[in-house]
C-alpha positions as CSV (number, residue, x, y, z in Angstrom):
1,X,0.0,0.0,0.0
2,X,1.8,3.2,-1.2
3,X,0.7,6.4,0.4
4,X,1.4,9.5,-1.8
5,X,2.0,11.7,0.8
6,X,3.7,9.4,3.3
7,X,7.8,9.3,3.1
8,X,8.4,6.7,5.6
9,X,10.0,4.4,2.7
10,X,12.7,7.2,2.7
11,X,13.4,6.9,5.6
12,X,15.8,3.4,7.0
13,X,14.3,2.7,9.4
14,X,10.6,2.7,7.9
15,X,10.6,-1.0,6.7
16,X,6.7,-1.5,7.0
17,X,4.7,1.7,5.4
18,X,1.5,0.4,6.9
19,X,2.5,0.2,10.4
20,X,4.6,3.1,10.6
21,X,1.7,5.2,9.3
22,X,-1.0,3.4,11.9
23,X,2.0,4.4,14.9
24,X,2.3,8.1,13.7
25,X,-1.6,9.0,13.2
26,X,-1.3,6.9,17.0
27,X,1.3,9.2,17.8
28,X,-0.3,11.8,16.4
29,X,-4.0,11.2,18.0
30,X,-2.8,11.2,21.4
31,X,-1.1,14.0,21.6
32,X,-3.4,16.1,19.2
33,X,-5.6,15.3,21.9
34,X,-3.4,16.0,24.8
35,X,-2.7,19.6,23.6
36,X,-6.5,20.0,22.9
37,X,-7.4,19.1,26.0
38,X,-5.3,21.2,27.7
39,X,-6.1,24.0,25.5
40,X,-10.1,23.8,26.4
41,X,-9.4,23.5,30.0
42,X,-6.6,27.5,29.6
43,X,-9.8,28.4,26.9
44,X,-12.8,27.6,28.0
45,X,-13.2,25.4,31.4
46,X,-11.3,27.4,33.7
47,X,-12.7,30.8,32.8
48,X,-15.8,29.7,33.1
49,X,-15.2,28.6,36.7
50,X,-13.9,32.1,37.7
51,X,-17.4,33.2,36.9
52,X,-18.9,31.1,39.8
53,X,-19.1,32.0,43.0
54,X,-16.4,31.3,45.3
55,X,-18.3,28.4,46.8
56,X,-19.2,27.2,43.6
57,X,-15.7,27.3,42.1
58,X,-14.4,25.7,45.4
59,X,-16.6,22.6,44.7
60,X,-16.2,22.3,41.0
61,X,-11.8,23.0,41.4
62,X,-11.1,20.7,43.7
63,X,-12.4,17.4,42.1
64,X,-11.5,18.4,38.6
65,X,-8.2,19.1,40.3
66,X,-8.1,15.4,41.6
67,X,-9.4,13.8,38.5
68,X,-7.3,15.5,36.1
69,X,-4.3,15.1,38.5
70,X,-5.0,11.4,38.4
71,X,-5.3,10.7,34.6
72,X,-2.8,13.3,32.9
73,X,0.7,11.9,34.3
74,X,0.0,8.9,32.4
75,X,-1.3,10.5,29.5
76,X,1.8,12.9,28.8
77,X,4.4,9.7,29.7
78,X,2.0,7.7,27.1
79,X,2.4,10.7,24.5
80,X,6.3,11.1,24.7
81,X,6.7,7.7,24.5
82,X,4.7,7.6,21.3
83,X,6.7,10.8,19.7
84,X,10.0,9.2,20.9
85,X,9.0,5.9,19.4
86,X,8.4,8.4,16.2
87,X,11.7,10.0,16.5
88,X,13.1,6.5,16.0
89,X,11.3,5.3,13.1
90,X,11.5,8.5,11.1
91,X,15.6,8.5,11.5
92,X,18.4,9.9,11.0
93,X,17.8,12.5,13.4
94,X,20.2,14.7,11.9
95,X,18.1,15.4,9.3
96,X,14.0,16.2,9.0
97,X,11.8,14.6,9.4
98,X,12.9,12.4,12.7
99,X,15.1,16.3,14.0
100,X,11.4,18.0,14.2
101,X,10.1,14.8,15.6
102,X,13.2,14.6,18.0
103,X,12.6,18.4,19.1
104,X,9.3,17.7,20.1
105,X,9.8,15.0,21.8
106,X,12.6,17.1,23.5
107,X,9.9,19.9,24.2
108,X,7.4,17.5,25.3
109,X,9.7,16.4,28.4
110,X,10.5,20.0,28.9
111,X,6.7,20.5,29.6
112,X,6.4,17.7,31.1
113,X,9.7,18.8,33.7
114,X,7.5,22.4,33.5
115,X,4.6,20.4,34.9
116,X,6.0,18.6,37.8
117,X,8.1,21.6,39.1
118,X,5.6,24.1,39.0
119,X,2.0,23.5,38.2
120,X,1.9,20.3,39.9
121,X,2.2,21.6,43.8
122,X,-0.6,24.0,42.7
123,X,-2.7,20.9,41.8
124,X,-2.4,19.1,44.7
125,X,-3.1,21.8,47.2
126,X,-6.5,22.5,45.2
127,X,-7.5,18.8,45.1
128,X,-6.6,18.7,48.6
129,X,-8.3,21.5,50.1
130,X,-11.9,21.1,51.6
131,X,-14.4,23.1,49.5
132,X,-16.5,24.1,52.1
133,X,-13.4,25.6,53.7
134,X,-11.3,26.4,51.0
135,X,-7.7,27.7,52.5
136,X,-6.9,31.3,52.3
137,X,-4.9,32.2,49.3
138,X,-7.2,29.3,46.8
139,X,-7.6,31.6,44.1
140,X,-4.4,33.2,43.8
141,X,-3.1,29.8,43.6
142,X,-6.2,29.2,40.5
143,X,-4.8,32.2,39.1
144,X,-1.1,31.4,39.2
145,X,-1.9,27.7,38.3
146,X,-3.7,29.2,35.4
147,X,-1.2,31.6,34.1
148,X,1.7,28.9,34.3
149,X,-1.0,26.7,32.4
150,X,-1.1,28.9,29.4
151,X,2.8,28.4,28.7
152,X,2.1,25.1,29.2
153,X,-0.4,24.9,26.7
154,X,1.6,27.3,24.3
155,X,4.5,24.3,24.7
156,X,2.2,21.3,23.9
157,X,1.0,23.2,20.9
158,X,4.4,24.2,19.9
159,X,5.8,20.4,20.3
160,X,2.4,19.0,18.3
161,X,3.1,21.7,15.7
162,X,6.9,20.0,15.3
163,X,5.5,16.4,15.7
164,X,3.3,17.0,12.4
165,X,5.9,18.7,10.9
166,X,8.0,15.6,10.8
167,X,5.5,13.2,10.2
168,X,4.3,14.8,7.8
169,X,8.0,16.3,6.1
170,X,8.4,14.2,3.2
171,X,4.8,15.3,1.4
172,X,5.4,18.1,-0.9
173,X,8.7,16.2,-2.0
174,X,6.8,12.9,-2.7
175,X,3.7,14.4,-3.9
176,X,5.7,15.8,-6.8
């Protein structure tokens, strides 16, 4: 099965066209997914929240805090594992497409080293507070959590951007 805009058999370590292009829309999926998830929760979830009322937004924070807290860390290790896989099968690195794949993968553990250092303390004080009682200085924490989220989201959509780009690098050329 030839794809005309798939390069993968120019690249060596492509042998099978049909998997390598059912791994990179994979690869591609999840983390598409991943940055547009985390885009809707800077874009649309969270500032609708900061319209409730503060008892409201208590209640609502702290179990999305919990939830989301639970079921991202896997999510982001499952998505740089796929773009690293990528990396691999689109070699040489030195060259496109597998050097874009490689810097996203490289910018995807950056956010992912972003996440854990500064975003994730945030987290876990909100899914740890009590929302009847919420502590003192909650929604500066929201607000911080939020502003450190955007950069966040700015990196996942810079690193997805890069992942297409070498997944996708050999189309003009084949095309033509």
């Amino acid at each position: 099965m030839e794809l005309l805009f798939y390069d993968a058999p120019n690249n060596c370590a492509a042998s099978n066209t049909s998997m390598t292009a059912a791994y990179d829309i994979a690869t591609a999926t999840v983390t598409g997914l991943m940055a547009g998830n985390e885009f809707a929760v800077a874009a649309f979830v969270h500032p609708q929240l900061h319209k409730l009322g503060h008892s409201t937004h208590a209640q609502a924070a702290a179990p999305l805090a919990r939830i989301l807290g639970t079921a991202m860390p896997l999510w982001y290790g499952i998505a740089l594992l796929l773009i690293l896989g990528a990396a691999f099968e689109h070699r040489p690195i030195s060259n496109s497409p597998g050097l874009f794949i490689l810097v996203a993968a490289a910018l995807w553990a950056v956010t992912i080293m972003f996440t854990i250092i500064m975003l994730v303390p945030i987290n876990n004080r909100i899914a740890k507070m009590d929302p009847q009682q919420p502590y003192d200085c909650w929604l500066q924490d929201r607000c911080r959590w939020d502003q450190l989220h955007q950069l966040r989201v700015a990196m996942l959509i810079m690193a997805f951007v890069l992942l297409l780009t070498g997944l996708l690098a050999g189309a003009a050329t084949t095309a033509l």
